[in-house]
N, C-alpha and C positions, 0 to 999 in steps of 0.2 A: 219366881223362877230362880232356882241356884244361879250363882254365877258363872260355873262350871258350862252348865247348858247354855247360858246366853253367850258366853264365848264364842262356841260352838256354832252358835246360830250366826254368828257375825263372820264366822271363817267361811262357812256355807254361803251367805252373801256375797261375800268378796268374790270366790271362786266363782260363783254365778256372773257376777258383775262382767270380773276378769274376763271368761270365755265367751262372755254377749259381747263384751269389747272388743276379741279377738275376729269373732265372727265375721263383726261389721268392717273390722279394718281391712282382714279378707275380700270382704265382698269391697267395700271400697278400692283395694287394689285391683279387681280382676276387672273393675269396671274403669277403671284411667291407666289401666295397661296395654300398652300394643304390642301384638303379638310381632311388630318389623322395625327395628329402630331407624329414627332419623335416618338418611341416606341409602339404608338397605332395599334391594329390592322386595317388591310389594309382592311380585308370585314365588317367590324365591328361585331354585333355580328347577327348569324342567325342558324336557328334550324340543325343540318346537320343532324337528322334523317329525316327530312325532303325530302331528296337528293333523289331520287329516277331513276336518270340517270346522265351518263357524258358524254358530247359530247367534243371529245378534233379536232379541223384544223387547218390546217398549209395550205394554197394553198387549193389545189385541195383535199390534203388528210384528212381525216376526219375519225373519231371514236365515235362509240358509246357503252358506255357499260351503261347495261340497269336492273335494278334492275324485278326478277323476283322468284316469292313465295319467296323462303327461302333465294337464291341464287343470283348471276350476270350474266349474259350473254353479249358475244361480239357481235353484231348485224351483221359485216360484216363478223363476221365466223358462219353466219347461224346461230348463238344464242350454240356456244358451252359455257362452261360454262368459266366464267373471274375467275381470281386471285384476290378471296376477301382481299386477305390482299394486295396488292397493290392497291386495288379501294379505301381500309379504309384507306392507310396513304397516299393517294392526299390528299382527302377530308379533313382529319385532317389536315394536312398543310397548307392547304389553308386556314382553318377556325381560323391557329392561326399564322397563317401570320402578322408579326408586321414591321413597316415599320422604317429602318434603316437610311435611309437619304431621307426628302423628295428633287425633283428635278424641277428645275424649266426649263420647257420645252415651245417651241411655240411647232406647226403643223410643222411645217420646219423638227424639229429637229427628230421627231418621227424615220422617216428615218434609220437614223444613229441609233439609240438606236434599231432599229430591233422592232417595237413597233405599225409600221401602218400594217393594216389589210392584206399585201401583205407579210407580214416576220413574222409577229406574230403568237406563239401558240395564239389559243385563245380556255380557259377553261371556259365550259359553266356548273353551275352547277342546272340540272332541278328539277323543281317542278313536282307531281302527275298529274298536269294539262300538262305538254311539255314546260312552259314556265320557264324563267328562272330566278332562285332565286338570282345567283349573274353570272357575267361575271367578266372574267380578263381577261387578255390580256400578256401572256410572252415575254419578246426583249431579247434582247441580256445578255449572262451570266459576270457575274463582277467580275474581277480579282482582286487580291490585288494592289495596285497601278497604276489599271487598264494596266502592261503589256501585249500587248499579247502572247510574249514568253521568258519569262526568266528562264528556267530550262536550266540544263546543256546539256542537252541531246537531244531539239529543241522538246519537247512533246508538250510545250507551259505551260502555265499558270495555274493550277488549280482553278477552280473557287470556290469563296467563296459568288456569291450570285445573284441578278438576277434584269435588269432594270421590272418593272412590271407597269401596269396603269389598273384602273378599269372601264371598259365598255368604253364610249370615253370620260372622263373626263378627259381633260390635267391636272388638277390642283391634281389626284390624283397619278402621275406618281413619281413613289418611286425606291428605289435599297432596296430590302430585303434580307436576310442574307441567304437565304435556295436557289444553285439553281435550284431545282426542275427537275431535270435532268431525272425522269423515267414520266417526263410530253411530253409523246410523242405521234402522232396520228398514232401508227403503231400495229395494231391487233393482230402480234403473240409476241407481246410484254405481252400482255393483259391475251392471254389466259392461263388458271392453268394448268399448265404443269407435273401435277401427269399424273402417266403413269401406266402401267403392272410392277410388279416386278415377275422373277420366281426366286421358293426357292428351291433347293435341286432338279435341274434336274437328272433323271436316263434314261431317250430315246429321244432323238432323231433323225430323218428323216425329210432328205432333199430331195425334188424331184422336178429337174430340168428339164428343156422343152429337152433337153440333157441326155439319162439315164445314159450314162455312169460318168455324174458328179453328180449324185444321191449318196447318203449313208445315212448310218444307223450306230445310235452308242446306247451303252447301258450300262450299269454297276449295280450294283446288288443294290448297296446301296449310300448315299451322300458321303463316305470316298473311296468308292471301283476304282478302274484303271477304264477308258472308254475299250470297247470293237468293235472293229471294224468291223459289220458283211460280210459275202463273199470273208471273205478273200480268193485268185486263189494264186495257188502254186509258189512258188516265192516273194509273197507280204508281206511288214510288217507293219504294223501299228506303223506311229512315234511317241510315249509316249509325246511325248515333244509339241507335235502339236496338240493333245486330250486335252491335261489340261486345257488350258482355256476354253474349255467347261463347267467344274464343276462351273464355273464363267458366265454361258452364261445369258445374259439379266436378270441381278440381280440387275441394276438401270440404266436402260435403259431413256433414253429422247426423244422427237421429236424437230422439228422445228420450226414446223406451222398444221395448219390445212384445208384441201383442201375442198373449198365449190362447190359441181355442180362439181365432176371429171369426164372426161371422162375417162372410162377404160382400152378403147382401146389405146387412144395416152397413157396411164403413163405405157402399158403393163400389167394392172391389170386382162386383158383378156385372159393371157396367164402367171401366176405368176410362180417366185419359191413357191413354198409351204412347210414350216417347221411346223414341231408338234414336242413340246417340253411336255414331262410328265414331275411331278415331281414327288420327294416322298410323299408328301403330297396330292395327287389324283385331283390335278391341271392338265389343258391339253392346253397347248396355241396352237394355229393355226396361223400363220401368212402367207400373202398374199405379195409379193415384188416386186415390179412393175419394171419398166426400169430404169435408172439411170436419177437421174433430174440432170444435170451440172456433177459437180465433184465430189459432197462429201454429196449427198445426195439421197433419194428413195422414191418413195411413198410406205406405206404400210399398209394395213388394218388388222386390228388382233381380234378373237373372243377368247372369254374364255370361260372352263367349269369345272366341279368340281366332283369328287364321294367322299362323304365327308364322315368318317364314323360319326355315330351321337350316337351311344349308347357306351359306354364305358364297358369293359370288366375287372370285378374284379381280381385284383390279385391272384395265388393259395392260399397266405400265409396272406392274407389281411385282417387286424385287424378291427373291426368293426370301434373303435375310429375314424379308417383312410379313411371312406367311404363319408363321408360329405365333408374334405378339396379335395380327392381326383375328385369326382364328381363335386364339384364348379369351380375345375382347369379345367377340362375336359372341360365343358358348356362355360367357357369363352373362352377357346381357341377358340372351335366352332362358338362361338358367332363372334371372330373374324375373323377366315377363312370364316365364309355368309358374313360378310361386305365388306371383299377384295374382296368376289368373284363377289357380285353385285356392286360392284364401277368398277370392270374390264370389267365386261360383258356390263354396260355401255360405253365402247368403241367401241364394234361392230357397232356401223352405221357412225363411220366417216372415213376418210383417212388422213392418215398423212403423212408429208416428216420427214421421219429419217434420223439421218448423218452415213454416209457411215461405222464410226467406229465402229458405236452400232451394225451395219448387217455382221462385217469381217468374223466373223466366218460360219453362216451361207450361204454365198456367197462363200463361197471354194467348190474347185471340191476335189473330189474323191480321186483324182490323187495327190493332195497336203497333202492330210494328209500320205500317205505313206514313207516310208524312200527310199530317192531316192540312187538307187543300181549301176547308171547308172555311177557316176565316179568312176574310181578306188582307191582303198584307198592309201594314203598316205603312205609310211613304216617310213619317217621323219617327224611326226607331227609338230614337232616345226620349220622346216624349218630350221635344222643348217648343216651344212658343217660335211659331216663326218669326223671321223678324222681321218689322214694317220696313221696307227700300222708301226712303225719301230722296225728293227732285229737288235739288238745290236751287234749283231755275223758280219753284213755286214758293220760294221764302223769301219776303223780305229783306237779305240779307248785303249788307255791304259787299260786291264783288261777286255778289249770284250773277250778275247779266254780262 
C-alpha cells in the first residue's frame, strides 16, 4: 500500500473515531441534562386558573375532580361536591414546585425510583378543552439520607420530599422538597366533608324495627335533665347515660359517599329511624342502615326547619335599641336559612358513618335504665371488715 493511501486511511479513521466520539458525548449529555436547573420551577410557569379538572392514577385507580359553576366535584362520587381547599393547594404546589436536585436517570432506573407508568401517581392538570396542560409523574417519597427506617420506634423515616419527572422526559427527573402526600387517587379523600351539626337538642325518638328497643327522650330546655318517656313501675332512667345526649351529633363526620346504593342490602329498607329537634326549630331525620364491617353504617339524613322570622319587641324596649336589636335578629336568620339549605342539601346522598358518631342512637331502651338486677354492694370499697374486739374478753392488765 503507498503511503500516500495509508495516510488517507488513518484521516478516515480519525474522522470516524472523532464523530463516534462526538455522538457519544451528545447522547451522554442529553442523558445527565435537566431540562430545569437547580431551584427552578419544575412545571415552569403556566396559568393555573386555567385548570379546570384533576385527574390523579396510580394503576387501575384513578380520580377525577372536575371543576363545575362555582364549585368542584368528584366524578366517581357521582359529582358530590370536592374539598376546594385541598383541590387549591395541589394546584398550587405543583405550580411552585422548584426543583431541589436535578437526577440523572436512564429508563432502567425509573423502576426503582417508583417513577414508570406502573408505580407512578400520575397528576394530570386539564385544560377547558380535557387535554392537558401539564403532566407529572410522582415516584417514590425521599427521606433525609435516604434511610428507610431510622426512627426509634421502627415508624420509618419521615419524608422530606419526593423523586418527580415531567410527562416522560428523563432529562427532567428531579427530587423536590414538598412530598405531596395528600396527592392520592382515592375519592373519599377528595370529598368536603362538612356535614349536619345539631345545636341545642330537646327530643328525641328512636324507632327500632324491635319496639321494645324504641324510646323517646325530651327535656324542656338546652340546660334542662333529659326525661325518659313510659317509664313502667319499677324503671329508672340512668342520669348518667342521658347526658351525652345534650352532646348528640354536634360535630358529627362521615366516611365516604355511596354512589348507586342498594337499600335493601345496606338495610336502608328497613331503617332505625331517629328525629332529633332542637331548640332552635331544627328537625333531623335520620335513616341507619345495617352495619357495614365493624365501625361503620350507612345513613341517609333530611333536614328541616320552623324558623321564626319576625322578631318580637321587648316590653321595656327603648326605641334607640330597635335598629341594633333588629339587625342582630336578621343576621342570625340570615344564618340559620344558610345552614338550613346547606343541610337539606344532603338529603339525596347516603353515606357511611363511623359507628362512634351513631353510639347513642343505636342503644336500646333497656340500656339507658339503671340496671336493678344486681344486688347492691353494702362494702363499696371492697375492704375487709374489721373484727370489733371486747376488751372485757382479753386477759389484759386494766380490761376489768
Amino acid at each position: 500500500m503507498k503511503s500516500k493511501q495509508l495516510l488517507l486511511l488513518v484521516i478516515a479513521a480519525i474522522a470516524l473515531g472523532g464523530g463516534g466520539l462526538m455522538v457519544l458525548k451528545n447522547r451522554q449529555a442529553d442523558y445527565n441534562r435537566s431540562t430545569t436547573d437547580m431551584g427552578g420551577k419544575l412545571l415552569g410557569t403556566f396559568d393555573v386558573n386555567a385548570v379546570t379538572a384533576l385527574r390523579l392514577s396510580q394503576g387501575t385507580n384513578v380520580l377525577n375532580v372536575v371543576k363545575s359553576g362555582d364549585g368542584w366535584t368528584v366524578k366517581e362520587r357521582g359529582g358530590y361536591p370536592a374539598n376546594f381547599g385541598e383541590v387549591a393547594e395541589l394546584v398550587r404546589k405543583l405550580s411552585e414546585l422548584k426543583v431541589a436536585q436535578p437526577q440523572r436517570v436512564g429508563a432502567s432506573r425509573l423502576g426503582m425510583l417508583e417513577l414508570s407508568r406502573d408505580t407512578a401517581t400520575v397528576v394530570e392538570l386539564l385544560g377547558s378543552d380535557g387535554k392537558a396542560l401539564k403532566t407529572i409523574l410522582l415516584g417514590k417519597k425521599h427521606s433525609k439520607g435516604g434511610a428507610e427506617d431510622n426512627s426509634p420506634f421502627g415508624m420509618g423515616a419521615m419524608p422530606d420530599g419526593r423523586y418527580v419527572m415531567v410527562g416522560n422526559d428523563l432529562s427532567s427527573v428531579a427530587v423536590v422538597t414538598d412530598p405531596l402526600s395528600n396527592a392520592n387517587p382515592k375519592p373519599e379523600e377528595w370529598v368536603a366533608k362538612e356535614f349536619f351539626k345539631v345545636e341545642q337538642p330537646v327530643f328525641v325518638q328512636v324507632t327500632a324495627s324491635e319496639p321494645t328497643n324504641s324510646f323517646q327522650l325530651t327535656r324542656t330546655n338546652e340546660f334542662a335533665d333529659w326525661t325518659l318517656a313510659d317509664l313502667k313501675a319499677g324503671e329508672e332512667a340512668d342520669k348518667n347515660k342521658l347526658t351525652p345526649f345534650s352532646s348528640l351529633l354536634n360535630g358529627p363526620s362521615f366516611n365516604d359517599v355511596l354512589v348507586n346504593p342498594d337499600l335493601k342490602a345496606l338495610g336502608l329498607d328497613q331503617p332505625v329511624e331517629a328525629l332529633v329537634r332542637t331548640a332552635t326549630g331544627f328537625a333531623y331525620k335520620l335513616h341507619i342502615g345495617k352495619p357495614q364491617g365493624e365501625d361503620s353504617y350507612p345513613v341517609q339524613v333530611s333536614v328541616d326547619a320552623s324558623l321564626v322570622k319576625e322578631r318580637t319587641p321587648g316590653k321595656d324596649e327603648k326605641p334607640e335599641d330597635k335598629a341594633k336589636l333588629d339587625k342582630e335578629f336578621a343576621d342570625k336568620l340570615a344564618k340559620q336559612q344558610e345552614k338550613l339549605k346547606a343541610e337539606q342539601a344532603l338529603s339525596k346522598w347516603t353515606f357511611t358513618v363511623g359507628k362512634w358518631t351513631l353510639d347513642s342512637l343505636l342503644k336500646k331502651r333497656s340500656e339507658l335504665l339503671v340496671d336493678k338486677s344486681a344486688a347492691p354492694n353494702p362494702n363499696p370499697a371492697g375492704d375487709t371488715p374489721a373484727t370489733v374486739i371486747d376488751p372485757l374478753k382479753l386477759n389484759l392488765p386494766g380490761a376489768n
